[in-house]
mmCIF file of the C-alpha atoms, coordinates in Angstrom:
data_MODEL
# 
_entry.id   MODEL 
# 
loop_
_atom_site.group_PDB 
_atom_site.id 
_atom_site.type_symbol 
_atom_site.label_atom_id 
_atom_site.label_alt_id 
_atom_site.label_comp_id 
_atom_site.label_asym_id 
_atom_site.label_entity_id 
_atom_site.label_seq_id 
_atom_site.pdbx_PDB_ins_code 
_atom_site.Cartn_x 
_atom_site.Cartn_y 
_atom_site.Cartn_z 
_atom_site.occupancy 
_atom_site.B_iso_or_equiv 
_atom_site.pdbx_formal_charge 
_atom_site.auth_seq_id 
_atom_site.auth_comp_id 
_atom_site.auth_asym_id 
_atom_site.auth_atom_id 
_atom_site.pdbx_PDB_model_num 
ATOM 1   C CA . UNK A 1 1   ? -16.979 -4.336  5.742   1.00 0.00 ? 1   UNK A CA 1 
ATOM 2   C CA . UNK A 1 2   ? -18.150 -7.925  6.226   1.00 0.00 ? 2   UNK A CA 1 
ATOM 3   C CA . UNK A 1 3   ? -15.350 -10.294 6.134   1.00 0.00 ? 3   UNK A CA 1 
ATOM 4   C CA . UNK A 1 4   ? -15.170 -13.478 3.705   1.00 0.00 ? 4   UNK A CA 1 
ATOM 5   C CA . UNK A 1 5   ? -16.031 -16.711 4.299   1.00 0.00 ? 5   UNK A CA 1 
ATOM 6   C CA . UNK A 1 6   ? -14.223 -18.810 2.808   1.00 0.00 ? 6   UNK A CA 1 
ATOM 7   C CA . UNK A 1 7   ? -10.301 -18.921 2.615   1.00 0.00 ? 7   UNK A CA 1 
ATOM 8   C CA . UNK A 1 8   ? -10.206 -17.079 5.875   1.00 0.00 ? 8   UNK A CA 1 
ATOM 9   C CA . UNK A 1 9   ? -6.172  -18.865 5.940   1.00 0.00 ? 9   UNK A CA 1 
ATOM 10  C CA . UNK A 1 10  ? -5.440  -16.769 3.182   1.00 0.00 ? 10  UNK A CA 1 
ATOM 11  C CA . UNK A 1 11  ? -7.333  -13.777 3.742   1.00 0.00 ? 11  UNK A CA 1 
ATOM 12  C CA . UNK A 1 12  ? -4.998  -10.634 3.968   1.00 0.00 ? 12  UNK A CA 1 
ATOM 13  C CA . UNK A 1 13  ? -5.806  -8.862  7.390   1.00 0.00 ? 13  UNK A CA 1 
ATOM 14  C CA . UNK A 1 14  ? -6.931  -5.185  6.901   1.00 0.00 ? 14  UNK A CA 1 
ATOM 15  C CA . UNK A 1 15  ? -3.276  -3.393  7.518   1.00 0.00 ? 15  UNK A CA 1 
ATOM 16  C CA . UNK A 1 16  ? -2.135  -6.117  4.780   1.00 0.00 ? 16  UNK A CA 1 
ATOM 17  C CA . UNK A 1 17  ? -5.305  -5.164  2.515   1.00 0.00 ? 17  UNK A CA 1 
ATOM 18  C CA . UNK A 1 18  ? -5.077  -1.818  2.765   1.00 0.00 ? 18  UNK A CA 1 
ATOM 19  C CA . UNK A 1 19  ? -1.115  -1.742  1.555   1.00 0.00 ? 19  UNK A CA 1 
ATOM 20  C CA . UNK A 1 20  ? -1.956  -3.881  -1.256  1.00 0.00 ? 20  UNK A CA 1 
ATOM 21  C CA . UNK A 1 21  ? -4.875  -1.465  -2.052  1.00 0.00 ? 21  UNK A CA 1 
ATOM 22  C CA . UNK A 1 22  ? -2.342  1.752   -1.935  1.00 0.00 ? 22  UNK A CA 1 
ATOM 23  C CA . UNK A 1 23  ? 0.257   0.365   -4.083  1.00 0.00 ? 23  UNK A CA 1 
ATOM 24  C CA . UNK A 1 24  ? -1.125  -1.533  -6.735  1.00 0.00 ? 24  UNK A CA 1 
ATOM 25  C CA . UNK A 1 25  ? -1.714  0.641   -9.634  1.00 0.00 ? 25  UNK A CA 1 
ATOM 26  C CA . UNK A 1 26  ? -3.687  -0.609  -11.754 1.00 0.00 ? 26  UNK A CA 1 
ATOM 27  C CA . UNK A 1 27  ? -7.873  -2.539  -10.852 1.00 0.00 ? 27  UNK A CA 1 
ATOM 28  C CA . UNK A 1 28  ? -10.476 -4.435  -13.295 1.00 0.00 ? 28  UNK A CA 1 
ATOM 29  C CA . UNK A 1 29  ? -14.141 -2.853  -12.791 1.00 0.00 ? 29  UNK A CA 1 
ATOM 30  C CA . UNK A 1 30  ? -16.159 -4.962  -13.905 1.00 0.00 ? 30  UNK A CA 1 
ATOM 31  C CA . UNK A 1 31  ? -20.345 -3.907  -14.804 1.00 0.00 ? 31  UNK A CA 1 
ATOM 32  C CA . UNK A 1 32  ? -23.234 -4.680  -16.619 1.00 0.00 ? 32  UNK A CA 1 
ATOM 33  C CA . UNK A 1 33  ? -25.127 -3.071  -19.125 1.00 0.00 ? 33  UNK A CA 1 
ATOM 34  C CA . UNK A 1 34  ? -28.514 -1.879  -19.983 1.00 0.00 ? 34  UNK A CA 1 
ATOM 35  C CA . UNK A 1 35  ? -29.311 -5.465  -21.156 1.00 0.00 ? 35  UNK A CA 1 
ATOM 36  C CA . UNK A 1 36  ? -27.555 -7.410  -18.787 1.00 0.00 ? 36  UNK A CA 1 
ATOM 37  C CA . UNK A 1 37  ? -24.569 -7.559  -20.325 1.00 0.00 ? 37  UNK A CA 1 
ATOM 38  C CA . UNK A 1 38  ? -21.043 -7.449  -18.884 1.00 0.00 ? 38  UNK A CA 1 
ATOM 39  C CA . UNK A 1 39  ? -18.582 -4.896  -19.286 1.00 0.00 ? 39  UNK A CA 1 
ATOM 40  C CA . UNK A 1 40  ? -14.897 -4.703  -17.595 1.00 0.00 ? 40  UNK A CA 1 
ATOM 41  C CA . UNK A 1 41  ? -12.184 -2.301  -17.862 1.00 0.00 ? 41  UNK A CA 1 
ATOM 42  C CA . UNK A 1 42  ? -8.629  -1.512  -16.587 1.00 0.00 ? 42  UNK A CA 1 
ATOM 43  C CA . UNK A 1 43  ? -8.909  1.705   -14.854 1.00 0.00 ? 43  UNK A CA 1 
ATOM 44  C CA . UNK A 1 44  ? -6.547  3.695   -12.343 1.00 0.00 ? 44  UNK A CA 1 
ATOM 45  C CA . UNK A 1 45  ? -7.410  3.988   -9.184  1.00 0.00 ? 45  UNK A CA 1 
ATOM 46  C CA . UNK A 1 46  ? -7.134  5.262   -5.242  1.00 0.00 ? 46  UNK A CA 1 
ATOM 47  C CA . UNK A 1 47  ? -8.003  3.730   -1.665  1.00 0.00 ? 47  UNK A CA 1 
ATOM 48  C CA . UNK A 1 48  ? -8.597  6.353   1.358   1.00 0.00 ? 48  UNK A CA 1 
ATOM 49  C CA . UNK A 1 49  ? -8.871  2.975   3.850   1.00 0.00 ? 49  UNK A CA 1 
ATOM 50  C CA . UNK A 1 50  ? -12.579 3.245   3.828   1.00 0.00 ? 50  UNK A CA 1 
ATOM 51  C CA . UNK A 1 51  ? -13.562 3.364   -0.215  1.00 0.00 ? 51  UNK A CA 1 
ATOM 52  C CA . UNK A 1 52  ? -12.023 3.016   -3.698  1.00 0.00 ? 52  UNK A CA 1 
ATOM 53  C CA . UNK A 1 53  ? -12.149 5.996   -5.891  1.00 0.00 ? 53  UNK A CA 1 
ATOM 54  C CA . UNK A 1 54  ? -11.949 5.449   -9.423  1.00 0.00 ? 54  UNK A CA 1 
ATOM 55  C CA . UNK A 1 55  ? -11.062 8.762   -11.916 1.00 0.00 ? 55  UNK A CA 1 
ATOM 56  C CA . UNK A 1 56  ? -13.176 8.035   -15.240 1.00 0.00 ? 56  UNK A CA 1 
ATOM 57  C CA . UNK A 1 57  ? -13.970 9.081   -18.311 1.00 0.00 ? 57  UNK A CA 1 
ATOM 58  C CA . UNK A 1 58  ? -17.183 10.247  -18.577 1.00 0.00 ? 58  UNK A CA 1 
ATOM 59  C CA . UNK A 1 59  ? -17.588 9.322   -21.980 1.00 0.00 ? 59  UNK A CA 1 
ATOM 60  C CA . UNK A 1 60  ? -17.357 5.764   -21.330 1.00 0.00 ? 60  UNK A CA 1 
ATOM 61  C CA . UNK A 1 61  ? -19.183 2.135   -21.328 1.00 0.00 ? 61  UNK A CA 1 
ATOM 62  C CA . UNK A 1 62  ? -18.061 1.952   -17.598 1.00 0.00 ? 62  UNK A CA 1 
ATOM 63  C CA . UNK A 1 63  ? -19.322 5.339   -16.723 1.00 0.00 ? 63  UNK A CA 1 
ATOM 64  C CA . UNK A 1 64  ? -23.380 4.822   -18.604 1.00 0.00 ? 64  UNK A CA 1 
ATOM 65  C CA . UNK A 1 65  ? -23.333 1.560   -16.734 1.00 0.00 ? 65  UNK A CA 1 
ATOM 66  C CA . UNK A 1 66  ? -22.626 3.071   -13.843 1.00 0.00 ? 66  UNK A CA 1 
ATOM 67  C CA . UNK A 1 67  ? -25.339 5.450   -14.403 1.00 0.00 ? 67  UNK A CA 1 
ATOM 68  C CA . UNK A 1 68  ? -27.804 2.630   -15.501 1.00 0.00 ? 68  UNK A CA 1 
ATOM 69  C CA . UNK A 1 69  ? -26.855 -0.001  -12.706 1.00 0.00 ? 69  UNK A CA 1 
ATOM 70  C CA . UNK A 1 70  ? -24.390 1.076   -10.107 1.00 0.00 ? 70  UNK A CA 1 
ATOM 71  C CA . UNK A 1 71  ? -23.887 -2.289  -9.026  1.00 0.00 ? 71  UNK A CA 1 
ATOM 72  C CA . UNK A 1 72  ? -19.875 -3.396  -9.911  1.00 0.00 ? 72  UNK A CA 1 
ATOM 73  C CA . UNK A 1 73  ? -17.230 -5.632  -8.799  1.00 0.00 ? 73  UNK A CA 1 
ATOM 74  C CA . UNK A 1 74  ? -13.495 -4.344  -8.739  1.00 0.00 ? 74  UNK A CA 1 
ATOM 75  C CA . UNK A 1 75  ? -10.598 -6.731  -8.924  1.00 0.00 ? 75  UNK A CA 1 
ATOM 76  C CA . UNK A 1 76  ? -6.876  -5.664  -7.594  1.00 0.00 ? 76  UNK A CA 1 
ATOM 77  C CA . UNK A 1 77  ? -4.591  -8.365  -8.087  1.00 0.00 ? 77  UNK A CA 1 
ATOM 78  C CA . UNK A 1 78  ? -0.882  -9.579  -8.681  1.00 0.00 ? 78  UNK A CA 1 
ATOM 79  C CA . UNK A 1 79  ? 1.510   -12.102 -8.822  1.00 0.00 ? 79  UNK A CA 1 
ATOM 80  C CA . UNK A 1 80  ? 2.182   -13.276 -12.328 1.00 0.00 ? 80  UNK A CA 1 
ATOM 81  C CA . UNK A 1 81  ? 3.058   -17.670 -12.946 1.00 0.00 ? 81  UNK A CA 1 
ATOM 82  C CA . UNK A 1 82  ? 3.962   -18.208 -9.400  1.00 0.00 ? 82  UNK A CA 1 
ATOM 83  C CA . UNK A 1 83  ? 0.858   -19.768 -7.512  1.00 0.00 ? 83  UNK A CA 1 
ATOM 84  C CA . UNK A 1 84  ? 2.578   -18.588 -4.410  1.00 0.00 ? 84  UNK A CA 1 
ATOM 85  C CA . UNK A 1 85  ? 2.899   -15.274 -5.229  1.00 0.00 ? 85  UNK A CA 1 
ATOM 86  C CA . UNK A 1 86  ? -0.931  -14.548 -6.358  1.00 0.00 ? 86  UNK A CA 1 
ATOM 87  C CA . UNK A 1 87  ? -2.659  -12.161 -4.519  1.00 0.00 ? 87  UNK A CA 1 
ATOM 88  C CA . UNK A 1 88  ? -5.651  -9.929  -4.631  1.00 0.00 ? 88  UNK A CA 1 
ATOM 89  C CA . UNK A 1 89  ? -8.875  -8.043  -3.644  1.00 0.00 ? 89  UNK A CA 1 
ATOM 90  C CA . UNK A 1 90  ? -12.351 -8.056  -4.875  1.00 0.00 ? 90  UNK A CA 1 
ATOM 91  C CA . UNK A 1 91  ? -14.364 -5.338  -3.899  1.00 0.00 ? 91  UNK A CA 1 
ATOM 92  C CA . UNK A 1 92  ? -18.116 -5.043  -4.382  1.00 0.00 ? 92  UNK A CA 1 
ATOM 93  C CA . UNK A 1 93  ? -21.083 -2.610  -3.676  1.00 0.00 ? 93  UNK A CA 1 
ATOM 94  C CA . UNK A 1 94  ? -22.386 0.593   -6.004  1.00 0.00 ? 94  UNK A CA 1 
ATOM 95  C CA . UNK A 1 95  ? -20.597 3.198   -7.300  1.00 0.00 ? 95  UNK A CA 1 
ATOM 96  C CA . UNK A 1 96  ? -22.023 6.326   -6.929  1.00 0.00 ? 96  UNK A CA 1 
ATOM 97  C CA . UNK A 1 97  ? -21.074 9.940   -8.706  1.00 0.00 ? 97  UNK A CA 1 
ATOM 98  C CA . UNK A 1 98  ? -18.823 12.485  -6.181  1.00 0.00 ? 98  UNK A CA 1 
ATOM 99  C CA . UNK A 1 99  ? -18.716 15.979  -7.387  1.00 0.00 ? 99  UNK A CA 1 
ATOM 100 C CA . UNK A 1 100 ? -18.974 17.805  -10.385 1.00 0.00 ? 100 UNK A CA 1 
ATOM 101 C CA . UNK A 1 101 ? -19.348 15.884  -14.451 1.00 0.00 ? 101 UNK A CA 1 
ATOM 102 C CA . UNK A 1 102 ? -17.152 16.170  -15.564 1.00 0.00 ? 102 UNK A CA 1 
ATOM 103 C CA . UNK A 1 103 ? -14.661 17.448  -13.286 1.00 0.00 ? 103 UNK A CA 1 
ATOM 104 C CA . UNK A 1 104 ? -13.470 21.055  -13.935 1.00 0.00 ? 104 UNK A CA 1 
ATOM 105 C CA . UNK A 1 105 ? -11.559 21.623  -10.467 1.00 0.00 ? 105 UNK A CA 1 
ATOM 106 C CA . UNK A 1 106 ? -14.709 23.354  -8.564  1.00 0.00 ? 106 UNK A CA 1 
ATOM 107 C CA . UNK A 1 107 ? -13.148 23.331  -4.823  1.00 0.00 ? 107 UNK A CA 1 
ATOM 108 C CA . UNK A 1 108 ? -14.962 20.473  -2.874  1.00 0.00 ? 108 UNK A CA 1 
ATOM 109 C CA . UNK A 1 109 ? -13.969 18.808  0.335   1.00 0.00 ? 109 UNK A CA 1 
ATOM 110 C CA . UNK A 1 110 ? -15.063 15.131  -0.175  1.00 0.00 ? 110 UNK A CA 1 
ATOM 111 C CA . UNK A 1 111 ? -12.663 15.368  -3.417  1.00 0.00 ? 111 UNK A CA 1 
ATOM 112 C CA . UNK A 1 112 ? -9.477  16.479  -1.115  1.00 0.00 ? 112 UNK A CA 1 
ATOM 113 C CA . UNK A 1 113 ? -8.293  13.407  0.177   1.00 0.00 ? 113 UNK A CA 1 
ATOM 114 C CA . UNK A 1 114 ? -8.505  11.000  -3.480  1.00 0.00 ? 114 UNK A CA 1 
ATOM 115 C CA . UNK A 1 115 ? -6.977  14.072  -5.863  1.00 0.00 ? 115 UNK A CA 1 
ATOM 116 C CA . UNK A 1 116 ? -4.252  14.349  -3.512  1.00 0.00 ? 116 UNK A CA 1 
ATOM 117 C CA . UNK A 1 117 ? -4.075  10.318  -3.144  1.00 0.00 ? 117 UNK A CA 1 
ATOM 118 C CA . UNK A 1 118 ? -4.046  10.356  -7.058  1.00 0.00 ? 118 UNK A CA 1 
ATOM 119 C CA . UNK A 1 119 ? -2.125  12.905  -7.305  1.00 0.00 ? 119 UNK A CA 1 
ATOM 120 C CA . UNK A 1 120 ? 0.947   11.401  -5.413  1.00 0.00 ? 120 UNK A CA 1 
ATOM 121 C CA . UNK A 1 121 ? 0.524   7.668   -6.893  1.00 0.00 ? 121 UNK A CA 1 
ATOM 122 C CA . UNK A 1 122 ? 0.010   8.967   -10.676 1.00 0.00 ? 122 UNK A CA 1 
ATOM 123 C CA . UNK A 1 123 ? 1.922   12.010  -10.915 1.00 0.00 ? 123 UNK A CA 1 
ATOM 124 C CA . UNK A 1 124 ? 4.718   11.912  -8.522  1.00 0.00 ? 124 UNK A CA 1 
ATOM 125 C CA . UNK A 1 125 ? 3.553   13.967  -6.281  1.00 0.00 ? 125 UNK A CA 1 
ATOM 126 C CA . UNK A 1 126 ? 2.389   16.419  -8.554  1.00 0.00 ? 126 UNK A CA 1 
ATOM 127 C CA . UNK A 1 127 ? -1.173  18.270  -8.403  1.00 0.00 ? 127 UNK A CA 1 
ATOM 128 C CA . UNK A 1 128 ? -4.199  16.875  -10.127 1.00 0.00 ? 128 UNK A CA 1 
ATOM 129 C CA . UNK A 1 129 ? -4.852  17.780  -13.096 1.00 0.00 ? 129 UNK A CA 1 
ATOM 130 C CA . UNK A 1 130 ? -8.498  18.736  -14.123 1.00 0.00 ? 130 UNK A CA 1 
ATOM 131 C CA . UNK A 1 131 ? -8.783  17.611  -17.990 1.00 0.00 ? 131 UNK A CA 1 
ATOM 132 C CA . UNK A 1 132 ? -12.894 18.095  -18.108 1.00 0.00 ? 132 UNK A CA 1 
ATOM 133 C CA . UNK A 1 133 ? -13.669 14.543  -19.702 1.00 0.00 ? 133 UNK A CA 1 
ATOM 134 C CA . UNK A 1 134 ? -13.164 12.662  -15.909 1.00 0.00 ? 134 UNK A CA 1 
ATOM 135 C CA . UNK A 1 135 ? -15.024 12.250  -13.094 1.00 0.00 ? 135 UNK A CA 1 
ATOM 136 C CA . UNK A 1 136 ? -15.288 10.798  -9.889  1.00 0.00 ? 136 UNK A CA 1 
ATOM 137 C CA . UNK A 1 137 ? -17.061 7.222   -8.916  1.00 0.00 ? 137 UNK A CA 1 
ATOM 138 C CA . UNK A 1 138 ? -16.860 6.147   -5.589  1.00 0.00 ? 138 UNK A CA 1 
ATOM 139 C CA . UNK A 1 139 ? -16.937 2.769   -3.910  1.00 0.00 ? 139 UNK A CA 1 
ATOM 140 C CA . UNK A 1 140 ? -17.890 1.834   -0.696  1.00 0.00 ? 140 UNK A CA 1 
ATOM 141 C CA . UNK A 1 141 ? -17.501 -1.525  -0.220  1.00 0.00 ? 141 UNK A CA 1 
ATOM 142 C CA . UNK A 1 142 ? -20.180 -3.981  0.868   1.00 0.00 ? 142 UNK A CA 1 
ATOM 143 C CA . UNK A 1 143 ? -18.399 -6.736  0.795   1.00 0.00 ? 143 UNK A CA 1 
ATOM 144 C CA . UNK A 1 144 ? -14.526 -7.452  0.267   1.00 0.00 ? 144 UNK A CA 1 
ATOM 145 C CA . UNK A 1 145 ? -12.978 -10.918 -0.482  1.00 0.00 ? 145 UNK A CA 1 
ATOM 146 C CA . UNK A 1 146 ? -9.227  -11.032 -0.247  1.00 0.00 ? 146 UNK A CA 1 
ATOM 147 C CA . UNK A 1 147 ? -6.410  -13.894 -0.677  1.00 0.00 ? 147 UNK A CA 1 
ATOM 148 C CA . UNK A 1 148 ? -2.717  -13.937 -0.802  1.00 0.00 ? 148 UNK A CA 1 
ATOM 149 C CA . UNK A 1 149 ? -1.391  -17.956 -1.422  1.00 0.00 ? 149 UNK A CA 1 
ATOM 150 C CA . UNK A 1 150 ? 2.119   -16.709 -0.109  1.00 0.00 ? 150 UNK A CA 1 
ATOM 151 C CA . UNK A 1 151 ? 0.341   -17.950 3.477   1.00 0.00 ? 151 UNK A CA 1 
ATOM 152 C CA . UNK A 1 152 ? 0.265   -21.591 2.487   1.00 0.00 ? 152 UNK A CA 1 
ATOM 153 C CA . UNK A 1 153 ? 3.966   -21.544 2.752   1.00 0.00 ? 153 UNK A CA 1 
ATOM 154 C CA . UNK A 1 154 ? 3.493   -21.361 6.729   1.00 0.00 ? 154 UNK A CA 1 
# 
């Protein structure tokens, strides 16, 4: 993944990214319609180290856009009214369709590692439940822009 270019002081190195990526649970995905127009939505999501998966409805703004224009920016962030405290990722690049729509719980490797990452942020552990209205979007990030402001305490 290319690196940023600006803010490089606050930039989170990749061990710090990728443990803000794990934990947070909630990301913004932000697309654009048929006619241009934007679209974002809360959505739950995983990180393997190497690409965000998002679990979606099928049946969904977020998902036709997808279909239309895979092009979409992701947002993970935190840190409430404290300047210091704000931190967060923006991913961008195409997501692209991983398996079966929607997904029914047909055995597939590439699907291993993010159902059992979902599995164990979402449902304690659990297994993955299959409800046949979600799917699977993947992102593999072109580009990735990160800050945490807690670094201009140093």
């Amino acid at each position: 993944m290319p690196g940023q270019r600006r803010g490089t002081r606050i930039a989170m190195t990749d061990e710090e990214r990728d443990a803000f990526l794990r934990t947070q649970p909630v990301c913004r995905v932000a697309t654009a319609g048929a006619g241009g127009h934007p679209h974002t939505s809360a959505l739950w999501f995983v990180w393997d180290g190497t690409a965000l998966w998002l679990n979606s409805l099928t049946r969904s703004r977020r998902w036709a856009d997808i279909r239309h224009r895979p092009e979409i920016s992701v947002l993970v962030d935190d840190g409430g009214f404290d300047f210091l405290r704000l931190r967060g990722v923006e991913l961008l690049g195409c997501g692209e369709v991983v398996g079966e729509v929607p997904r029914k719980g047909t055995p597939l490797d590439e699907l291993a590692v993010p159902e059992r990452l979902f599995a164990e942020k979402y449902m304690n552990g659990g297994t993955f439940r299959y409800d046949g209205r979600h799917a699977w979007l993947r992102l593999r990030p072109e580009k990735v822009a990160s800050w945490d402001f807690a670094k201009l305490r140093a």
